[in-house]
C-alpha positions, 0 to 999 in steps of 0.5 A: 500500500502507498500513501501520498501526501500533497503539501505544495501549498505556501502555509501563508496563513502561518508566516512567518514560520513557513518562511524557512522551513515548509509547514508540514515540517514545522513540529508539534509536540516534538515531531513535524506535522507531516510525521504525526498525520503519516503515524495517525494514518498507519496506526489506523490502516490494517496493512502495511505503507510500502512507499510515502509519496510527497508532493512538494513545492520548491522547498529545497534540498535540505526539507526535501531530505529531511521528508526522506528521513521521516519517510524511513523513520516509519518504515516505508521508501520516501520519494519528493514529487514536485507540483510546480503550479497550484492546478488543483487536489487532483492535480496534486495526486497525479504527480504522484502517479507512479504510486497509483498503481495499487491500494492507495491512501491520500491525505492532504499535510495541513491536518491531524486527528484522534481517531479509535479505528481501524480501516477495511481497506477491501471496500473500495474507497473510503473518506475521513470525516468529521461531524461539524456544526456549520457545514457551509464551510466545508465540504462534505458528504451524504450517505445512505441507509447503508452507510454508503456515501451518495452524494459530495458536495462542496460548501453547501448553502443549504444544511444537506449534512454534517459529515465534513471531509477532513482531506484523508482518502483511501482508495483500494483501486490506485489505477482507476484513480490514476485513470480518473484523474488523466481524463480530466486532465486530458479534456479539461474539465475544471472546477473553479479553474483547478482540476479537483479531486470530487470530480474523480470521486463523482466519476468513480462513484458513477462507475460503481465503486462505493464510497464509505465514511471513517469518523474521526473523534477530534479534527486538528488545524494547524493553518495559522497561530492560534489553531497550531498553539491549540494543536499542540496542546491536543496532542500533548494531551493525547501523548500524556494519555498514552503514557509517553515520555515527554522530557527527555532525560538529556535535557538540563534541568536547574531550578525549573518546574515542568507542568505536564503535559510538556515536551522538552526536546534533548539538549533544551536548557531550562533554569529556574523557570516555570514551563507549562501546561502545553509547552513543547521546547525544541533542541538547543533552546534556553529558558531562564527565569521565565515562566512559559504557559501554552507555547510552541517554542522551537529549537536553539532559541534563548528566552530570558526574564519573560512570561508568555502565553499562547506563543509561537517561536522560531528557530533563532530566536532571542527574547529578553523582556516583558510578558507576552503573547506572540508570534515570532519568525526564526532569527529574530532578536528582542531585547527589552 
């Protein structure tokens, strides 16, 4: 089984962090966005991901051989494909195609959930969900009495459900999909100028495939700030859950009080400060006499003399000064 993941877009809701690294890339709890939503998908799947496609942008060696690692770190054989213009979801996939030619999963890299299932990959196509309260935001599907899905449809004006599709799809015929996507390629049949992927899944289902649902508990947004500072606090809670070790024994730790659930990265000197609940602290940072709640701080930053709240730091980063609730790119200074 492969498993193909688009991630060409910008992340512009997210900069300044994506202005370096690609968002996929950019860690929660620890380990990048891209790793967790590929251990979400295998934990759920009954079979093993041979290969690990990744669409990208133009993000560079360094990221692109970071992808590689995280691809092997899970057991599979990565490979970088290259969307060089945005055309569309299934546009997207089909720079993949060499991996469409067997049971398949997709799953577009600005997600992550909490799910308790495990998929039957012999149904012929299934499509993750969630239950939402405003469905006109979304897409979002129907299904019958047989729990079979009959209808798709995209940001509807008018409720015609609740089942919103969070973007992770499986397909136990890789080859149709591949031939679905070239047909309307090949004649040029757009949606809002973009070749889309409902489209596929429309011809697929007129063809006789039957689609179903998986429902997800819980449907994580990592698009901008706030929703990522909130992503990893779900998660941390979800590791605590689990029993996980969160602070890793090689960090330095003087005079300093960690409020589970936090992540402290090996190498992460903190001295005598107060960090958490909801904290994830990255390699080579240094915390002193700071007290830090709710916080996304990233590798070989140094922080000192400061209080902050629901904070996204960079790489780089070096703050001195008062209290507060920021956002901060890599390789910034601010010294009060």
């Amino acid at each position: 089984m492969n498993l193909i993941i688009p991630m060409a877009g910008r992340g512009s809701r997210i900069r300044p962090h994506s202005l370096t690294v690609p968002k996929p890339l950019l860690p929660v709890a620890g380990k990048p966005i891209v790793q967790r939503l590929a251990e979400d998908i295998i934990g759920s799947m009954d079979a093993k991901i041979e290969h690990i496609g990744f669409v990208t942008g133009d993000f560079g060696r360094e990221a692109e051989d970071r992808l590689l690692e995280v691809a092997a770190a899970l057991g599979a054989e990565g490979h970088i494909f290259h969307q060089d213009q945005p055309l569309g979801t299934a546009h997207a996939i089909y720079c993949a195609e060499t991996l469409l030619d067997e049971k398949v999963v997709v799953a577009f890299a600005d997600t992550l959930f909490r799910a308790d299932f495990k998929i039957d990959t012999e149904k012929d196509g299934i499509i993750w969900v969630q239950k939402v309260e405003d469905p006109s935001a979304f897409g979002v599907v129907k299904i019958d009495d047989r729990g079979i899905i009959s209808e798709l449809v995209e940001k509807p004006r008018t409720p015609v459900s609740d089942l919103a599709i969070i973007g992770i799809y499986y397909f136990k015929n890789g080859a149709l999909l591949h031939e679905q996507i070239r047909h309307i390629i090949d004649n040029d049949i757009r949606v809002k100028g973009e070749y889309q992927l409902t489209t596929c899944l429309e011809n697929m289902k007129n063809l006789g495939q039957e689609f179903h649902v998986a429902e997800v508990d819980e449907w994580l947004d990592c698009g901008n700030k706030e929703h990522f500072v909130y992503t990893n606090q779900r998660v941390l809670e979800f590791l605590l859950e689990k029993g996980e070790e969160l602070v890793s024994p090689s960090a330095v730790l003087e005079n300093a009080i960690v409020i589970p659930p936090s992540f402290i990265a090996g190498g992460a000197e903190i001295s005598h400060a107060v960090i958490g609940p909801h904290v994830s602290v990255g390699s080579g940072t240094v915390i002193r006499n700071s007290v830090i709640r709710n916080s996304v701080i990233r590798d070989d930053s140094h922080i000192e003399n400061k209080i902050i709240e629901n904070a996204m730091i960079g790489t780089h980063v070096t703050l001195k000064g008062r209290a507060g609730d920021l956002s901060l790119g890599d390789y910034t200074s601010i010294v009060e």
